[in-house]
C-alpha positions as CSV (number, residue, x, y, z in Angstrom):
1,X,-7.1,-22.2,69.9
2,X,-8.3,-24.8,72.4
3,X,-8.4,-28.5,71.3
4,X,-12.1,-28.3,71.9
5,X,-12.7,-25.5,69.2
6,X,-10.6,-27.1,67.2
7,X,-12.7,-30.4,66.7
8,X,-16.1,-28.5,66.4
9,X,-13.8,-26.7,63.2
10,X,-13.1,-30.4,61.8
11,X,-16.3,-31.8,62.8
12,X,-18.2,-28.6,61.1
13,X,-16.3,-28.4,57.3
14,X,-17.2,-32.0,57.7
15,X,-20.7,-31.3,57.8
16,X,-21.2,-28.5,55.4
17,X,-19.0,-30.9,52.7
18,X,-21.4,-33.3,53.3
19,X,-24.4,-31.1,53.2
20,X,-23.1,-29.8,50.0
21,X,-22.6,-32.8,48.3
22,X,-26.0,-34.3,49.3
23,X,-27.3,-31.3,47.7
24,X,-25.7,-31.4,44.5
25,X,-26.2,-35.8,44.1
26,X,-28.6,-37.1,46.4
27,X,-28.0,-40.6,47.2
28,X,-30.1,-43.3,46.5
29,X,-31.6,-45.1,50.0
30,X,-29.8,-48.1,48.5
31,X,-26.3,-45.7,48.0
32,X,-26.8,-45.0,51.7
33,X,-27.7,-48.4,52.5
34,X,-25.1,-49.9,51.2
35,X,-22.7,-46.3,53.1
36,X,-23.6,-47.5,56.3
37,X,-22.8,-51.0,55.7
38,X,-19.3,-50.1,54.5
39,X,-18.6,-47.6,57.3
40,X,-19.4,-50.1,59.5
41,X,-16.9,-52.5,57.9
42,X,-14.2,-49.9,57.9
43,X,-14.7,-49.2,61.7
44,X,-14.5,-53.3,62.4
45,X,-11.2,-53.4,60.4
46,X,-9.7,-49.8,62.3
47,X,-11.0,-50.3,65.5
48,X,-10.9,-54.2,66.1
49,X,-9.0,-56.6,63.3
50,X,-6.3,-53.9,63.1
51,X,-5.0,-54.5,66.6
52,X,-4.0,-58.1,66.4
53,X,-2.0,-57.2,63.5
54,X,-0.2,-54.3,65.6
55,X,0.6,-56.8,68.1
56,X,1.6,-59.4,66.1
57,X,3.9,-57.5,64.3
58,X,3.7,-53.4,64.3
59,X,2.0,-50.5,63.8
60,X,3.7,-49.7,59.8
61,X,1.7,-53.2,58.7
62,X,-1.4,-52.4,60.7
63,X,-1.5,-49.6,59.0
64,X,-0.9,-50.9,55.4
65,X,-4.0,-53.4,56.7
66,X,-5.9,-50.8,57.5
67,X,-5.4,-49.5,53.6
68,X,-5.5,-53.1,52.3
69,X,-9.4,-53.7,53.9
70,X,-11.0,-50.5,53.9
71,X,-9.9,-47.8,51.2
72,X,-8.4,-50.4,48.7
73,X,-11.7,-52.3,48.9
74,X,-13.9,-49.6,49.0
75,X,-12.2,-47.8,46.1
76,X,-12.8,-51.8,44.2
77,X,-16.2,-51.9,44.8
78,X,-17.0,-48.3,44.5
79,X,-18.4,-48.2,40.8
80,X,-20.1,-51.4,41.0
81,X,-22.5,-50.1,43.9
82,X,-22.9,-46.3,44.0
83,X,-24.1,-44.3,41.4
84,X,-23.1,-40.8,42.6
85,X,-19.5,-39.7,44.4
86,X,-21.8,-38.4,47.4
87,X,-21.5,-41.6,49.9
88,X,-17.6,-42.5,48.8
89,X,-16.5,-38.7,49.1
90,X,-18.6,-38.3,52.4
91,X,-17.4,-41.5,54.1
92,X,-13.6,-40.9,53.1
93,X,-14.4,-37.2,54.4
94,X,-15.8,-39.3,57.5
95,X,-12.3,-41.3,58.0
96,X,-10.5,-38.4,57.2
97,X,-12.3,-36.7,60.3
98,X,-11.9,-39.8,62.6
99,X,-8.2,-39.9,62.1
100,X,-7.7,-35.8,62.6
101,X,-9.8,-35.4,65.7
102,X,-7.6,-37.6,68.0
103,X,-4.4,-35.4,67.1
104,X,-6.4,-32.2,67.8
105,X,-6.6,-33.3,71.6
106,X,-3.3,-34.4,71.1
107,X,-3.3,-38.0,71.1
108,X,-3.0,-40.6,68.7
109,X,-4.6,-43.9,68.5
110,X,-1.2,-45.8,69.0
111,X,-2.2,-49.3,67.3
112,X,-1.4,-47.1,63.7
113,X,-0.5,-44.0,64.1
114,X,2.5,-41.7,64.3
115,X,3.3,-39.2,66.5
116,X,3.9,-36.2,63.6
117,X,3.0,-38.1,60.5
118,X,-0.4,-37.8,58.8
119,X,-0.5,-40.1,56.4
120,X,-3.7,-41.8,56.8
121,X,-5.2,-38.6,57.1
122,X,-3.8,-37.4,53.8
123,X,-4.8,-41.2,52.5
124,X,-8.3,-40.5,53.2
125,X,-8.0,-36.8,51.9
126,X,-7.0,-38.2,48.1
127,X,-9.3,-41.0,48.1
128,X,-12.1,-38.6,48.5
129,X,-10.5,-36.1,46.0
130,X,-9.9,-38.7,43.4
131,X,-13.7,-39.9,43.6
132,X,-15.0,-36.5,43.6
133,X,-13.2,-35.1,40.7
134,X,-13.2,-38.1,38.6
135,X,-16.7,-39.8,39.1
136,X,-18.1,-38.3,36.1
137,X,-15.2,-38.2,34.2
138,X,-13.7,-41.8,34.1
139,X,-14.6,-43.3,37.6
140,X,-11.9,-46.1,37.1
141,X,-8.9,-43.2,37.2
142,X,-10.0,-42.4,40.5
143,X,-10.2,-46.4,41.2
144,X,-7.0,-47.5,39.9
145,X,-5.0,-44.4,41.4
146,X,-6.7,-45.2,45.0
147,X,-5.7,-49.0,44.0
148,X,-2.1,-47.8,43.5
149,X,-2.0,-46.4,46.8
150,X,-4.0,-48.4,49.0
151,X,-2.4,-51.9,47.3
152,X,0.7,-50.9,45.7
153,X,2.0,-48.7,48.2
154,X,0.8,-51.1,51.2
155,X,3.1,-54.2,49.7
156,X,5.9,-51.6,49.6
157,X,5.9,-51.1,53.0
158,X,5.3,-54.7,54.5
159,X,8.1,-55.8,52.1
160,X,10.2,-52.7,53.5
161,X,9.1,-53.7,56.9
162,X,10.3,-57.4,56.6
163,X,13.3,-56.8,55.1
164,X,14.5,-53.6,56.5
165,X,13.4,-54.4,60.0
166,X,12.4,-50.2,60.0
167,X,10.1,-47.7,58.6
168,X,12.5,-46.7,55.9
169,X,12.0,-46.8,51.7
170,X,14.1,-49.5,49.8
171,X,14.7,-51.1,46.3
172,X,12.6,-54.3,47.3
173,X,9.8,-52.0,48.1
174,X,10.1,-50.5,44.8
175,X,10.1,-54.0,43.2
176,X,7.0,-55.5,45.4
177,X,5.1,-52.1,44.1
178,X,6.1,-52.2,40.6
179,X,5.5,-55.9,40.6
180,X,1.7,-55.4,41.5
181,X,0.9,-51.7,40.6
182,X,2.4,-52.2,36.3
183,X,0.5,-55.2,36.1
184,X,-2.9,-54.3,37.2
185,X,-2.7,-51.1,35.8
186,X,-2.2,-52.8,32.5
187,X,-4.7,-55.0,33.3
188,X,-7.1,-52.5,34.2
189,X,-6.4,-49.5,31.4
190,X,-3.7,-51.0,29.0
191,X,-0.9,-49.1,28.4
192,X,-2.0,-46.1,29.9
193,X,-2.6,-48.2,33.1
194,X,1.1,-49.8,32.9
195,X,2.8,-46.4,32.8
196,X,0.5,-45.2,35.4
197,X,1.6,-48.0,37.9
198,X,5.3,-47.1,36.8
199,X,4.8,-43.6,37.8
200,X,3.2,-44.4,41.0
201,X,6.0,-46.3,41.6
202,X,8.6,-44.2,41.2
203,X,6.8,-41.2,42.7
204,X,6.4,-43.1,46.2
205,X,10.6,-43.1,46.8
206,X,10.4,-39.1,47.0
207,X,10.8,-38.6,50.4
208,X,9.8,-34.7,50.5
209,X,5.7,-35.2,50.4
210,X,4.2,-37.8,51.7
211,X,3.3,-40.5,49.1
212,X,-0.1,-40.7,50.3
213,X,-0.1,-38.0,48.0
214,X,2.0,-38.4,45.3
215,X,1.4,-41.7,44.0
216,X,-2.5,-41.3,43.6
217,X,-2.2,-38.0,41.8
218,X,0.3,-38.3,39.8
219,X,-0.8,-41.4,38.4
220,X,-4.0,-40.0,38.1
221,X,-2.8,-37.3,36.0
222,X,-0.9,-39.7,33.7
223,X,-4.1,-41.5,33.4
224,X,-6.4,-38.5,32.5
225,X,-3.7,-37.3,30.4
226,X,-4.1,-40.2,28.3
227,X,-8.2,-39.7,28.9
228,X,-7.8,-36.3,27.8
229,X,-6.0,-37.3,24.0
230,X,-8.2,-40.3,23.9
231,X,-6.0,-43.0,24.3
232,X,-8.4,-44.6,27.1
């Protein structure tokens, strides 16, 4: 399959998931407003803040940047300005696309990303997943899991980076990620929320699937568990 055919596949689930979902919420003008304003942030942040950070120090804290200023916040300010999952699930669908379609021609855009690893595709995938599945059901799961990952797991790796000079998992990355994800989970859902932020942490050392993954849902699924026996 040519790399050409393979884009117009990406670039086409893209568009019936976001025909789909339009269908099922329609968004607001000021929902899509307030879409293009953010997309346009997150593009600044990928395509022009995130470089001088590369330079200055490397691609691994670029990349937890890039988390830091565009999921993360988006994932924050998600319930306060959308009423519907359709513009969050669409634009993380949207990143998700932007980060494949260079690895389909068989490039990658070398200020962030790594040759063979997809994890800020699979970041993007899970955002969009969380919001979608848990919008109607508690909306601040999906935040504080994405929170978790964006937050918790990027002061992992810039504390791994500094200290271990490599792209490698370590105890003082564990620490710097329990030491932010316990608290604000407690802060955020009480107990539930503290145990949640343990998980996550403890979850992102498994080197077999990519934590981009693992911390958001299973965190997520200690905090619905909770949800489910109404402890939240």
């Amino acid at each position: 399959m040519s790399p050409q055919v393979r884009q117009g596949i990406a670039v086409a689930v893209f568009l019936v998931i976001s025909l789909v979902l339009a269908m099922m919420w329609p968004p607001s003008v000021q929902e899509i407003v307030w879409g293009v304003i953010l997309v346009i942030w997150v593009l600044l942040m990928i395509y022009k803040a995130s470089k001088p950070v590369a330079r200055r120090w490397n691609k691994y804290i670029a990349r937890k940047f890039i988390h830091f200023t565009t999921g993360g916040l988006v994932a924050v300010l998600a319930p306060f300005i959308f009423e519907k999952p359709t513009v969050p699930v669409v634009g993380a669908a949207g990143m998700a696309l932007l980060t494949i379609l260079p690895r389909l021609r068989g490039e990658v855009m070398d200020w962030y990303q790594v040759e063979g690893n997809y994890g800020d595709t699979w970041f993007c995938v899970s955002f969009g997943l969380l919001f979608l599945i848990f919008w109607y059901v508690d909306v601040w799961i999906a935040v504080l899991s994405a929170v978790f990952m964006a937050y918790g797991d990027g002061v992992t790796g810039i504390v791994r980076s500094v200290v271990y000079k490599r792209w490698v998992k370590g105890f003082w990355g564990s620490v710097a990620m329990a030491a932010l994800s316990i608290p604000t989970g407690f802060l955020v859902k009480g107990l539930p929320g503290l145990i949640a932020g343990a998980v996550a942490t403890v979850v992102e050392v498994f080197p077999k699937v990519d934590d981009n993954i693992t911390v958001p849902f299973a965190s997520a699924a200690v905090l619905y568990l909770f949800h489910a026996l109404q402890v939240l």
